[in-house]
Biopython code that builds the backbone (N, CA, C, O; Angstrom):
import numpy as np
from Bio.PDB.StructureBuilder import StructureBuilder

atoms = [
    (1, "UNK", "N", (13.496, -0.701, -37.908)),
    (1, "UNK", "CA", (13.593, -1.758, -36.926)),
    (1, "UNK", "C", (12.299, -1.803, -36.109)),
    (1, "UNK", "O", (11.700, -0.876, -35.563)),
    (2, "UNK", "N", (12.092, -2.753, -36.145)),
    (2, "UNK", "CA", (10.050, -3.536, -34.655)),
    (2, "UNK", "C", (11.192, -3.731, -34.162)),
    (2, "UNK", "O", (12.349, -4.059, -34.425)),
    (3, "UNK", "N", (10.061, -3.232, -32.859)),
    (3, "UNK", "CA", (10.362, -3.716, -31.138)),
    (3, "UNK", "C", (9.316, -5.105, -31.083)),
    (3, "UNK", "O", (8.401, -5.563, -31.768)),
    (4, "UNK", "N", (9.950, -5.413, -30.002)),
    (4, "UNK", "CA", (9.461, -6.909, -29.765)),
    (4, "UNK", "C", (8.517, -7.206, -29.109)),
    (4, "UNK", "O", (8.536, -6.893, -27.919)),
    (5, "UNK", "N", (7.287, -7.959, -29.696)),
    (5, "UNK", "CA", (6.177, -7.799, -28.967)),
    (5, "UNK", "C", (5.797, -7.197, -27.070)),
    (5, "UNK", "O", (6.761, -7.388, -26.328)),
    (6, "UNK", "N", (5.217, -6.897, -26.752)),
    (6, "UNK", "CA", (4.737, -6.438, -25.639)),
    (6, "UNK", "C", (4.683, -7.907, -25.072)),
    (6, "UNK", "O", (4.449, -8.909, -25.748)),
    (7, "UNK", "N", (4.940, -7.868, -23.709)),
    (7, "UNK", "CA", (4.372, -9.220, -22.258)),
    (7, "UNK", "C", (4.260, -8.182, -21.415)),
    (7, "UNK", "O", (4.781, -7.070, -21.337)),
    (8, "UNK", "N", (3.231, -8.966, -20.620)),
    (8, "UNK", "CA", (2.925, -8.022, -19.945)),
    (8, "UNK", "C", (4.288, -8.774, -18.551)),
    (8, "UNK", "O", (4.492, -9.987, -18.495)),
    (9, "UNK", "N", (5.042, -7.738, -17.581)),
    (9, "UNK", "CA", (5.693, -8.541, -16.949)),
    (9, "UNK", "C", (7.191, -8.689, -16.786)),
    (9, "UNK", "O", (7.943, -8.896, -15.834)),
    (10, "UNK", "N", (7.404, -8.396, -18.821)),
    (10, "UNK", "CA", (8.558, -8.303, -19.105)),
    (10, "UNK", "C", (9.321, -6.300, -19.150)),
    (10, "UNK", "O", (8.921, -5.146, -18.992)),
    (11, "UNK", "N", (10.578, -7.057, -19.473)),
    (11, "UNK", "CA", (11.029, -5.402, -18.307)),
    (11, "UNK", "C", (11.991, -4.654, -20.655)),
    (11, "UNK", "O", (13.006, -5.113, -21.179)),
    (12, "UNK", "N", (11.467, -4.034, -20.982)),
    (12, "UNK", "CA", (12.595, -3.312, -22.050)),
    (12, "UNK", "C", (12.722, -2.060, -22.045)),
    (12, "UNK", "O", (11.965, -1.206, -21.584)),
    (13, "UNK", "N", (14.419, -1.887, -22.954)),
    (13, "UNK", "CA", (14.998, -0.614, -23.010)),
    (13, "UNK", "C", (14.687, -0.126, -24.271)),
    (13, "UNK", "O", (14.483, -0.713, -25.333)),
    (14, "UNK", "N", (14.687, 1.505, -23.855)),
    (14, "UNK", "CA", (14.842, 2.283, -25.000)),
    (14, "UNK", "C", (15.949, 2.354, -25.160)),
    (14, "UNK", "O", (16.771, 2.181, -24.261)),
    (15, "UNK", "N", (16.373, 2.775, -26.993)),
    (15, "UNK", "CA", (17.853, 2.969, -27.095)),
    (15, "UNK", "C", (18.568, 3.961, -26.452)),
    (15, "UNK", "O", (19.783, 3.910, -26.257)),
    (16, "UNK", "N", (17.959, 4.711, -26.174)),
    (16, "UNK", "CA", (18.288, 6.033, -25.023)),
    (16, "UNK", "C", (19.060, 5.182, -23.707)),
    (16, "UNK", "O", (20.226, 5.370, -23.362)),
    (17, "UNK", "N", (18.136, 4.243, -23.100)),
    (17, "UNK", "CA", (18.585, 3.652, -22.316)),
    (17, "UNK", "C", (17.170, 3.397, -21.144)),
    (17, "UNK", "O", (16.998, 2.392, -20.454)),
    (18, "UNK", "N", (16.333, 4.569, -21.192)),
    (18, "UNK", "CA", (15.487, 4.088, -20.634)),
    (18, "UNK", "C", (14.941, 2.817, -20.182)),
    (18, "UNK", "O", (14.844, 1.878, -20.973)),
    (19, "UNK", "N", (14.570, 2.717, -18.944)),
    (19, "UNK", "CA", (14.318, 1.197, -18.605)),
    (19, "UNK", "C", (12.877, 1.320, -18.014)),
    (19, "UNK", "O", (12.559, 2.022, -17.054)),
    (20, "UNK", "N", (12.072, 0.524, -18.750)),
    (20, "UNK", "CA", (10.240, 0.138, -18.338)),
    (20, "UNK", "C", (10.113, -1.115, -18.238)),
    (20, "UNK", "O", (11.096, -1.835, -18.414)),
    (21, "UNK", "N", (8.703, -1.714, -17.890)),
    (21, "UNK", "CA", (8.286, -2.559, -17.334)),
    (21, "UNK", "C", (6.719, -2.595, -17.832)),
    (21, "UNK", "O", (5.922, -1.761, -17.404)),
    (22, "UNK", "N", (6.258, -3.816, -18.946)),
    (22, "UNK", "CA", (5.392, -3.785, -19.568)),
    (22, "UNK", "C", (3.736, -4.137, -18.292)),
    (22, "UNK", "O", (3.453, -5.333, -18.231)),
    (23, "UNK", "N", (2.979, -3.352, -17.577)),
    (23, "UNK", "CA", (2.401, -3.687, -16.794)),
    (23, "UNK", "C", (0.706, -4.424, -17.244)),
    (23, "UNK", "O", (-0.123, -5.056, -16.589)),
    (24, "UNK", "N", (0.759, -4.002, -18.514)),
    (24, "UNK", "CA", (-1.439, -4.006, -18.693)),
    (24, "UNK", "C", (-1.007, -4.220, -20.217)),
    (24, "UNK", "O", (0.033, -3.621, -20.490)),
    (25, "UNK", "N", (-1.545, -4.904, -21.216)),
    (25, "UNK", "CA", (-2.126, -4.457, -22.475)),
    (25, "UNK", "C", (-3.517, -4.779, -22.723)),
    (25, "UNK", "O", (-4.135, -5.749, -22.282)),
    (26, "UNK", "N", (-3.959, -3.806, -23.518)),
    (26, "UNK", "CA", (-5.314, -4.006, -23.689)),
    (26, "UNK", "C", (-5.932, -3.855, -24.821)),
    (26, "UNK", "O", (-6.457, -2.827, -25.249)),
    (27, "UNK", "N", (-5.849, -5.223, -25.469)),
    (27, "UNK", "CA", (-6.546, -5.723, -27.557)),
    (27, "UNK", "C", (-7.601, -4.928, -27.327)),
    (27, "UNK", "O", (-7.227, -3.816, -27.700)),
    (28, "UNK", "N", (-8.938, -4.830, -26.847)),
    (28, "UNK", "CA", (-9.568, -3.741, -26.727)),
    (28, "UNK", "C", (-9.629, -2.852, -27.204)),
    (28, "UNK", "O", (-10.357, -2.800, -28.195)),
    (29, "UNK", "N", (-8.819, -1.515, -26.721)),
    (29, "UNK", "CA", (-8.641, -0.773, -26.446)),
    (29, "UNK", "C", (-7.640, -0.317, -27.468)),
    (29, "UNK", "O", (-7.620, 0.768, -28.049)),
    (30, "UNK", "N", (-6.658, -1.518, -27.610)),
    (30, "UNK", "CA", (-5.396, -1.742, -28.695)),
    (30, "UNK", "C", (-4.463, -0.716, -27.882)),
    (30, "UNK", "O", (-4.149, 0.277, -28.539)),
    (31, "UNK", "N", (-3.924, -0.783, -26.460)),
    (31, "UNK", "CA", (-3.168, -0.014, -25.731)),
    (31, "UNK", "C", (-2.126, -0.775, -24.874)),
    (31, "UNK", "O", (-2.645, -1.558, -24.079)),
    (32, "UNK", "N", (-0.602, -0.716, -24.851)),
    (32, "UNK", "CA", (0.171, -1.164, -24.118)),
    (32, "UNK", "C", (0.459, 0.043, -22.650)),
    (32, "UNK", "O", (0.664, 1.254, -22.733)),
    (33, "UNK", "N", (0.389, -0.691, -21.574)),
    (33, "UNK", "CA", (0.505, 0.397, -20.683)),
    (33, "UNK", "C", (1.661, 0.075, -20.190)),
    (33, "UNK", "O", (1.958, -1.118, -20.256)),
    (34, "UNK", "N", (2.631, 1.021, -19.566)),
    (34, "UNK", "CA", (4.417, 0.522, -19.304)),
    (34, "UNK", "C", (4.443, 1.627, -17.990)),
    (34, "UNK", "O", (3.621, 2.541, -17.929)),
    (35, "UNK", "N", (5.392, 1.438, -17.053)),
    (35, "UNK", "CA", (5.621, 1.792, -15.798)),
    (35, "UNK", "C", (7.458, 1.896, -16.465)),
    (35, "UNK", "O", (8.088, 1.140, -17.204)),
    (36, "UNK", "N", (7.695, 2.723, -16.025)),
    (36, "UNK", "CA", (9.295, 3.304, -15.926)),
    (36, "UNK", "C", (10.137, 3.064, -14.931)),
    (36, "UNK", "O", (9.386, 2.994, -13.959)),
    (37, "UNK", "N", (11.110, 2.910, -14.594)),
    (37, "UNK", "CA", (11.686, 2.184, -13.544)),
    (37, "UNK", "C", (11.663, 3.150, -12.470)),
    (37, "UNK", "O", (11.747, 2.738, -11.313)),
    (38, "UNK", "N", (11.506, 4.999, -12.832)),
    (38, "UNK", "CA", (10.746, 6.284, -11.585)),
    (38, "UNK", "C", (9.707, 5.817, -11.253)),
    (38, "UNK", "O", (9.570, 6.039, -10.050)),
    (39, "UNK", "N", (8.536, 5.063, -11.811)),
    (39, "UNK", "CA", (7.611, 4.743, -11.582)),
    (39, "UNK", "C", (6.644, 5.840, -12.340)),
    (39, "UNK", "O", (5.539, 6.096, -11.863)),
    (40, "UNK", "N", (6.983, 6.302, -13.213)),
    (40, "UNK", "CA", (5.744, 7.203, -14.341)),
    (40, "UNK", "C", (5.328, 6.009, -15.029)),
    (40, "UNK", "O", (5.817, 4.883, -15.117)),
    (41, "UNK", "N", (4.494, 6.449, -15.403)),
    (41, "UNK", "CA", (3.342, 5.610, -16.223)),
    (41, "UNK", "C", (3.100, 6.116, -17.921)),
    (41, "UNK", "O", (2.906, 7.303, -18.182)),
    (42, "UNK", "N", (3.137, 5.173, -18.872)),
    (42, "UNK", "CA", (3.197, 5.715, -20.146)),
    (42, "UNK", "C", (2.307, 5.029, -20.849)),
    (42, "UNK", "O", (2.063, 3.936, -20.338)),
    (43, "UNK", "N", (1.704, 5.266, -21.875)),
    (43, "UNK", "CA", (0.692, 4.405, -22.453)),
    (43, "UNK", "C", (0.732, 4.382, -24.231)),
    (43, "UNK", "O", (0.457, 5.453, -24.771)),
    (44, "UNK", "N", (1.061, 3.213, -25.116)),
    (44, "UNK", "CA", (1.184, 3.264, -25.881)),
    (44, "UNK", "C", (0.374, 2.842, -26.807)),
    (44, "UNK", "O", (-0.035, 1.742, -26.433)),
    (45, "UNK", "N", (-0.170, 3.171, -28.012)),
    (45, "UNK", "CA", (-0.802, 2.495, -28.824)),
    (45, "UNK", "C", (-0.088, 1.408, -29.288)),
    (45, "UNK", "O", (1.140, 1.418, -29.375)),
    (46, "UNK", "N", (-1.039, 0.130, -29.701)),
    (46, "UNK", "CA", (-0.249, -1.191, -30.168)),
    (46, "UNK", "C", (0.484, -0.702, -31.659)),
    (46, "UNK", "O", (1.570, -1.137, -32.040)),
    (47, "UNK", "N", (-0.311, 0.242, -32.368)),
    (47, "UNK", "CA", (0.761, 0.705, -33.900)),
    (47, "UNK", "C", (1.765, 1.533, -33.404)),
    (47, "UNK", "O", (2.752, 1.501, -34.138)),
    (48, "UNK", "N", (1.932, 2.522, -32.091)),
    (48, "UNK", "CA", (2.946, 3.306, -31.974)),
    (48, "UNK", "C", (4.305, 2.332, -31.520)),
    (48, "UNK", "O", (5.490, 2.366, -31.851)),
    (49, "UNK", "N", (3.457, 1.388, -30.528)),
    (49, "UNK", "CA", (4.501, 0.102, -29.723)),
    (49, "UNK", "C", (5.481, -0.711, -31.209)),
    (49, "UNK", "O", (6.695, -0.905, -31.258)),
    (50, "UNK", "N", (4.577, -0.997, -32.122)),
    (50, "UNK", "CA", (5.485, -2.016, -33.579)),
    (50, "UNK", "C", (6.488, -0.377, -34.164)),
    (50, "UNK", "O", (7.478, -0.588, -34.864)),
    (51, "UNK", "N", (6.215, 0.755, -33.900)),
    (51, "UNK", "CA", (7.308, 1.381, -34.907)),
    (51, "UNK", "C", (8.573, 2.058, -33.960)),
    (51, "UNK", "O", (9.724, 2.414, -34.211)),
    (52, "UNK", "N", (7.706, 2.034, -32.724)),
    (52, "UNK", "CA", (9.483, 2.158, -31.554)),
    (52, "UNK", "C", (10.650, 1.275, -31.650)),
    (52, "UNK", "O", (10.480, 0.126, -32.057)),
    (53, "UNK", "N", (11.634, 1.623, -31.370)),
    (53, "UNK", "CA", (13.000, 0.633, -31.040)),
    (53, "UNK", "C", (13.330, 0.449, -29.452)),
    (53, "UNK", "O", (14.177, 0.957, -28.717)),
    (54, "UNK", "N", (12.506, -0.303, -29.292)),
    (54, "UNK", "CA", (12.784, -1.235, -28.136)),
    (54, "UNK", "C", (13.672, -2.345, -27.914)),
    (54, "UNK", "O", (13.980, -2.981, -28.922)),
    (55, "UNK", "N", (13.977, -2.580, -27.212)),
    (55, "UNK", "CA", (14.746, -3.921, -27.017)),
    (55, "UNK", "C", (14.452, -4.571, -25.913)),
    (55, "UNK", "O", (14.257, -3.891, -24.906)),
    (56, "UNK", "N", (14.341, -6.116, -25.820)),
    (56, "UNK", "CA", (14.502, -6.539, -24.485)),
    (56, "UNK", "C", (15.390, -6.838, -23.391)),
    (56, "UNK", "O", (16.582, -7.000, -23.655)),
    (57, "UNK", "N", (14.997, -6.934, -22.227)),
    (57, "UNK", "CA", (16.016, -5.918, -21.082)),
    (57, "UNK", "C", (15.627, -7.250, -19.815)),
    (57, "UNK", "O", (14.638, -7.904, -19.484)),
    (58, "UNK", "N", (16.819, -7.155, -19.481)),
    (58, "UNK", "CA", (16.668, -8.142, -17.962)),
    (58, "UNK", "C", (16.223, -6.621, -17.071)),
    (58, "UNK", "O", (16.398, -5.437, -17.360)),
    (59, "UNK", "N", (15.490, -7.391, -15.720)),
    (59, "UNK", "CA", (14.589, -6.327, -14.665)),
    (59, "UNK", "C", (15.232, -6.021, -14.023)),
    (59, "UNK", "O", (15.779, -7.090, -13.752)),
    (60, "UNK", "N", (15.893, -5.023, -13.222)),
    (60, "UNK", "CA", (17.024, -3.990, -12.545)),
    (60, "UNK", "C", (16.809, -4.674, -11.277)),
    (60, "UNK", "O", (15.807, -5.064, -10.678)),
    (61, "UNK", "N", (18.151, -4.701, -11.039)),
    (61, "UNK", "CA", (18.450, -5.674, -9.451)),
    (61, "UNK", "C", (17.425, -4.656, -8.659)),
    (61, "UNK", "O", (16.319, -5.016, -8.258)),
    (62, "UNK", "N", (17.984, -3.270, -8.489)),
    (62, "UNK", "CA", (17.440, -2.531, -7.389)),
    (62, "UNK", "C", (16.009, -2.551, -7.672)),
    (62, "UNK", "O", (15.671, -2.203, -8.804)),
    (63, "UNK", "N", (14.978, -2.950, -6.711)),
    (63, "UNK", "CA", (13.725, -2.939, -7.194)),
    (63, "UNK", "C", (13.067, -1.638, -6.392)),
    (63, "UNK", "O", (11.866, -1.386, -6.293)),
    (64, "UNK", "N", (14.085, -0.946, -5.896)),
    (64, "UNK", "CA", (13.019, 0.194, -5.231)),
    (64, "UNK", "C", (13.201, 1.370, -5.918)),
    (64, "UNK", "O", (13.493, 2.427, -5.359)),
    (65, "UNK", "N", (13.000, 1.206, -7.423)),
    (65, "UNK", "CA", (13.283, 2.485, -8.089)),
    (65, "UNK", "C", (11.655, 3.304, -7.855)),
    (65, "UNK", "O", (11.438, 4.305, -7.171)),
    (66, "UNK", "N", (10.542, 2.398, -8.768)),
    (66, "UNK", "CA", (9.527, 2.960, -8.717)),
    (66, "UNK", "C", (8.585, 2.964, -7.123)),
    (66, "UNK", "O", (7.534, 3.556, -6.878)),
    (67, "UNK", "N", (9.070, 2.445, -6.597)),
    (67, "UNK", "CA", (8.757, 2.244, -4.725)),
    (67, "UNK", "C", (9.419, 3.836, -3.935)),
    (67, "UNK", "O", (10.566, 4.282, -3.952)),
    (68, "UNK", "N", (8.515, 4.231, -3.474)),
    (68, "UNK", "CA", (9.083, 5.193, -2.809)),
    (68, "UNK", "C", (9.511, 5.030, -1.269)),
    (68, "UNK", "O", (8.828, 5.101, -0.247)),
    (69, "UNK", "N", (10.570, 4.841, -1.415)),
    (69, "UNK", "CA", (11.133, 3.913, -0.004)),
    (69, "UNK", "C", (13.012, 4.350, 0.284)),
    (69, "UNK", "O", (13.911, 4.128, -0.527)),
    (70, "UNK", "N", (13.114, 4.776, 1.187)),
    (70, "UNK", "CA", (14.455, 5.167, 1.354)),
    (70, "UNK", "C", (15.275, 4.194, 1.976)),
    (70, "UNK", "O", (14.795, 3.513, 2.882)),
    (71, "UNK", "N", (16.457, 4.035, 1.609)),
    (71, "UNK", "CA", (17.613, 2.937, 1.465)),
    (71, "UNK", "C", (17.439, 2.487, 3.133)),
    (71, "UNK", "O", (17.382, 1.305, 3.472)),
    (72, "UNK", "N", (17.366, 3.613, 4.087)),
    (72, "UNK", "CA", (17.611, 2.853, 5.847)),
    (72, "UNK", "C", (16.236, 2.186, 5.952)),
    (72, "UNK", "O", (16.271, 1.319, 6.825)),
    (73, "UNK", "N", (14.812, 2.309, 5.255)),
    (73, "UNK", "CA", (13.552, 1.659, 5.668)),
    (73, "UNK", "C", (14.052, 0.023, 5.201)),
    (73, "UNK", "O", (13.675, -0.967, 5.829)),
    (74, "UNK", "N", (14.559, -0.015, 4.528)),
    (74, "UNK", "CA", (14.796, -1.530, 3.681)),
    (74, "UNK", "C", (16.244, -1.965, 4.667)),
    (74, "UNK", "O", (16.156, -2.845, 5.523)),
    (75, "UNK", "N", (17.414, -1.294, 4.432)),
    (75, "UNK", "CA", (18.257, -1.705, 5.018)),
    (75, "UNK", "C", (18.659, -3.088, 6.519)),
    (75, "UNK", "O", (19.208, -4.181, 6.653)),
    (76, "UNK", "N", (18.117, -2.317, 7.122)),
    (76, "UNK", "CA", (18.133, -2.891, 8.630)),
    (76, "UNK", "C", (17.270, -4.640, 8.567)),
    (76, "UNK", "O", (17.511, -5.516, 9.398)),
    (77, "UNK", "N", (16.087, -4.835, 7.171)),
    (77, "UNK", "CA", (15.803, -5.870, 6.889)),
    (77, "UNK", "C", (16.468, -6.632, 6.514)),
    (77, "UNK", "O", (16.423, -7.817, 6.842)),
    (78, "UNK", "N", (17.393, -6.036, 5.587)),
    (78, "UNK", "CA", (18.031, -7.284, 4.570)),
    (78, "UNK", "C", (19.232, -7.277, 5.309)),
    (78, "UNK", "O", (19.995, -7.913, 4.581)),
    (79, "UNK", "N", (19.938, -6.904, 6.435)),
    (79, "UNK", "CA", (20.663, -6.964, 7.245)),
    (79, "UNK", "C", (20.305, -8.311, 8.200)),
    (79, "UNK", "O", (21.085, -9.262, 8.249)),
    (80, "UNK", "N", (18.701, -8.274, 9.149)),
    (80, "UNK", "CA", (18.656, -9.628, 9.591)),
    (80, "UNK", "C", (18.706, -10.737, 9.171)),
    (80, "UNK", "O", (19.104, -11.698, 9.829)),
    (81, "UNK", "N", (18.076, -10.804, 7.327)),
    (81, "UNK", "CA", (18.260, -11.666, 6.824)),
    (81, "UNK", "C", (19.268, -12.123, 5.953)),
    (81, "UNK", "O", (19.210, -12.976, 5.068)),
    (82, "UNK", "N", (20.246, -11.389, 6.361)),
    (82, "UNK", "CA", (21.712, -12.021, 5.588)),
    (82, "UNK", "C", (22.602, -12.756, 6.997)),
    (82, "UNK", "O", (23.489, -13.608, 6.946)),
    (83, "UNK", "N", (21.893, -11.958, 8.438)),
    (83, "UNK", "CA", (22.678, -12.749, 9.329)),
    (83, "UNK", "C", (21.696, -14.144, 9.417)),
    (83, "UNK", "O", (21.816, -14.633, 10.541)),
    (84, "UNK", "N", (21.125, -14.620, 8.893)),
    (84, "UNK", "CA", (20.816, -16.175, 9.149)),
    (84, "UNK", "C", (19.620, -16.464, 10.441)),
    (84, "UNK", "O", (19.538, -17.511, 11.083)),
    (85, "UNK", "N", (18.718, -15.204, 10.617)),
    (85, "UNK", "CA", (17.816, -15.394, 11.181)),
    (85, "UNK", "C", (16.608, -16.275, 11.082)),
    (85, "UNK", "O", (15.716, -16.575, 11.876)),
    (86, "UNK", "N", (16.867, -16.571, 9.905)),
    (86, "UNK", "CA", (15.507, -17.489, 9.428)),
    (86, "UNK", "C", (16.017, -18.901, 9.961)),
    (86, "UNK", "O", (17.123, -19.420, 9.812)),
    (87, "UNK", "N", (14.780, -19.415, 10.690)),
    (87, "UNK", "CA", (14.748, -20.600, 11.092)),
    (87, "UNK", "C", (13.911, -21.605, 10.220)),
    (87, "UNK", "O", (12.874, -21.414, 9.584)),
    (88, "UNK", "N", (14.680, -22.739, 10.385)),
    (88, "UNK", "CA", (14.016, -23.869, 9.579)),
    (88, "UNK", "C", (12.377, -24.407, 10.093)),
    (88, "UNK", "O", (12.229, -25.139, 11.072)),
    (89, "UNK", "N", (11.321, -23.946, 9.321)),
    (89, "UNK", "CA", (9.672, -24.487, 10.242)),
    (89, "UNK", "C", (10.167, -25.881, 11.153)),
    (89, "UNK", "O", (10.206, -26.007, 12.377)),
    (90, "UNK", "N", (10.469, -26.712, 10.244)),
    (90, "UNK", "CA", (10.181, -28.529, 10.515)),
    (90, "UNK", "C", (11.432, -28.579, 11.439)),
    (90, "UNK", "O", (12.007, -29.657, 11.593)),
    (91, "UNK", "N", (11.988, -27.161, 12.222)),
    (91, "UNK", "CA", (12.403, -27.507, 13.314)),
    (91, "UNK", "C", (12.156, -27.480, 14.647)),
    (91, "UNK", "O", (12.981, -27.585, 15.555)),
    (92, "UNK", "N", (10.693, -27.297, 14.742)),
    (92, "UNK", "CA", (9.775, -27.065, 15.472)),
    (92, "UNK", "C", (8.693, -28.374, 15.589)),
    (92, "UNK", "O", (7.819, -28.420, 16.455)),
    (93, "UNK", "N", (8.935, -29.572, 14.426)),
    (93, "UNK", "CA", (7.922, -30.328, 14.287)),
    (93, "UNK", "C", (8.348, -31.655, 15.410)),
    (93, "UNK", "O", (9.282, -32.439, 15.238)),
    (94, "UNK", "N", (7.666, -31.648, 16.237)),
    (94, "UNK", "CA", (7.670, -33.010, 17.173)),
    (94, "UNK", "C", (7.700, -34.021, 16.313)),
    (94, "UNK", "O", (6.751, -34.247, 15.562)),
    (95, "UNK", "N", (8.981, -34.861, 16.332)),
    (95, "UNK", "CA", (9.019, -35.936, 15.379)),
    (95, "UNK", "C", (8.347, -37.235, 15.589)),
    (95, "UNK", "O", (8.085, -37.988, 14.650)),
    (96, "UNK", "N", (7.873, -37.680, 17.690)),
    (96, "UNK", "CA", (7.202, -38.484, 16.979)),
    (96, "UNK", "C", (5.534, -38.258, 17.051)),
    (96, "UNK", "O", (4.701, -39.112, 17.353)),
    (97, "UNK", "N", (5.302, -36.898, 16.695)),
    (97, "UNK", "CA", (3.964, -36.786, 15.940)),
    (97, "UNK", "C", (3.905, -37.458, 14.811)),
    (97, "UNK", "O", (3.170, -38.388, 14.478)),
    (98, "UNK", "N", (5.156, -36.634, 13.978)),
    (98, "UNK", "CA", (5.146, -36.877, 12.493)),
    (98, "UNK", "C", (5.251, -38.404, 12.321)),
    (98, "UNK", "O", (5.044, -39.082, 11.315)),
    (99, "UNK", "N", (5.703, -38.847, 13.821)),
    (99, "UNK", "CA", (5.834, -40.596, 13.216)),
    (99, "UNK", "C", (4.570, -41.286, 13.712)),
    (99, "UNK", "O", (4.827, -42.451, 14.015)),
    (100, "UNK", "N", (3.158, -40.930, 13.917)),
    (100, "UNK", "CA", (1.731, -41.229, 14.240)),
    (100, "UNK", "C", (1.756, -40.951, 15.591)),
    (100, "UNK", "O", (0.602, -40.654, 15.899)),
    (101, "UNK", "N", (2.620, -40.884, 16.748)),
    (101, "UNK", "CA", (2.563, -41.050, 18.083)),
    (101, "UNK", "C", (2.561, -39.726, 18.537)),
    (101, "UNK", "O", (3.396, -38.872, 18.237)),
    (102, "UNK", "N", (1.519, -39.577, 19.328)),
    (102, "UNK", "CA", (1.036, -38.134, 19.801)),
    (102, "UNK", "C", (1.264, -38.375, 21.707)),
    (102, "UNK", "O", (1.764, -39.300, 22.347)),
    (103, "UNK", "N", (0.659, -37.122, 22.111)),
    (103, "UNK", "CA", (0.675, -37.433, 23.902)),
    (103, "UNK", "C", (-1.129, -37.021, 23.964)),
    (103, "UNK", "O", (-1.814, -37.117, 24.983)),
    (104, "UNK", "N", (-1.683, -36.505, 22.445)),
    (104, "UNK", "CA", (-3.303, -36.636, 22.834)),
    (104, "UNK", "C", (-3.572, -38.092, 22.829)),
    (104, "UNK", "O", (-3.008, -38.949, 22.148)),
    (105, "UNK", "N", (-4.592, -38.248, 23.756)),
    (105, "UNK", "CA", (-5.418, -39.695, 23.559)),
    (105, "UNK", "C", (-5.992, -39.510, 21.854)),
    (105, "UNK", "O", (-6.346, -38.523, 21.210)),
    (106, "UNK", "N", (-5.866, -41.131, 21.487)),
    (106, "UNK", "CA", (-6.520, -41.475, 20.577)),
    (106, "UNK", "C", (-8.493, -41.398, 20.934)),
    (106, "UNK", "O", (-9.035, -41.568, 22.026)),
    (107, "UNK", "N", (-9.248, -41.048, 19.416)),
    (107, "UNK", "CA", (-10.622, -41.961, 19.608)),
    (107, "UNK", "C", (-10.857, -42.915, 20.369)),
    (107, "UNK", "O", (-11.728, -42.877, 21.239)),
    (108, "UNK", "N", (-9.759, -44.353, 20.034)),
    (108, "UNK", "CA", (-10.111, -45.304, 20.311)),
    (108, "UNK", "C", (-9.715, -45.239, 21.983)),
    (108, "UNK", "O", (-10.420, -45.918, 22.729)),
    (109, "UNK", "N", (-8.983, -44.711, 22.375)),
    (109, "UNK", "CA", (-8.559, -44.323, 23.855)),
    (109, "UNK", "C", (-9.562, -43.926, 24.837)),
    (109, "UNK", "O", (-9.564, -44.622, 25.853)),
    (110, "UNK", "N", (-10.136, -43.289, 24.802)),
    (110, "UNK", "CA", (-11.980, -42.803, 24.966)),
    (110, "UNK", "C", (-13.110, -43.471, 25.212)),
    (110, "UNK", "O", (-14.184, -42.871, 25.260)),
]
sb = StructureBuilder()
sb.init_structure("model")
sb.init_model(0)
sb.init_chain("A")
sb.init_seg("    ")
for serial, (resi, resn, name, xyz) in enumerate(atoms, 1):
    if name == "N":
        sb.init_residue(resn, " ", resi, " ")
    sb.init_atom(name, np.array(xyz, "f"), 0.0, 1.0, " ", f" {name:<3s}", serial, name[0])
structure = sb.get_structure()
């Protein structure tokens, strides 16, 4: 069985289960470089990459595998932004700017 070409971008499993993330290839060099979802780094030749069994893999919700970041540094963020803190910009926009009429004098005012 071929594994399926290299992207760089795209996320595949080993049959083990392992889960990587194709980061660099390089025709060059003829080298696929892959990041692990610990965040190790592995580097494959393009003939070793065609005789592995790879498969392709959707990218793991949790993205702070290879991030070294503990669950309360992130937490308390995605907490403000699930309570609805984000404000709309263009609710800040003076509408009748947006409709040509300002309170600066015009050029022609001058």
């Amino acid at each position: 069985m071929t594994s399926p070409s290299p992207v760089v971008g795209d996320w595949y499993r080993r049959f083990n289960g392992a889960l990587f993330e194709v980061v660099a290839i390089d025709r060059d060099d003829g080298t696929v470089e892959v990041q692990h979802f610990d965040g190790t780094l592995e580097e494959f030749d393009l003939e070793a990459w065609e005789e592995q069994d790879f498969e392709e893999a959707q990218a793991p919700e949790d993205w702070t595998g290879s991030v070294d970041v503990e669950p309360e540094d992130y937490e308390s963020d995605r907490e403000i932004t699930a309570a609805g803190s984000w404000v709309d910009p263009l609710m800040s926009l003076d509408r009748s700017e947006a409709s040509g009429y300002s309170e600066w004098p015009s050029p022609r005012d001058l």
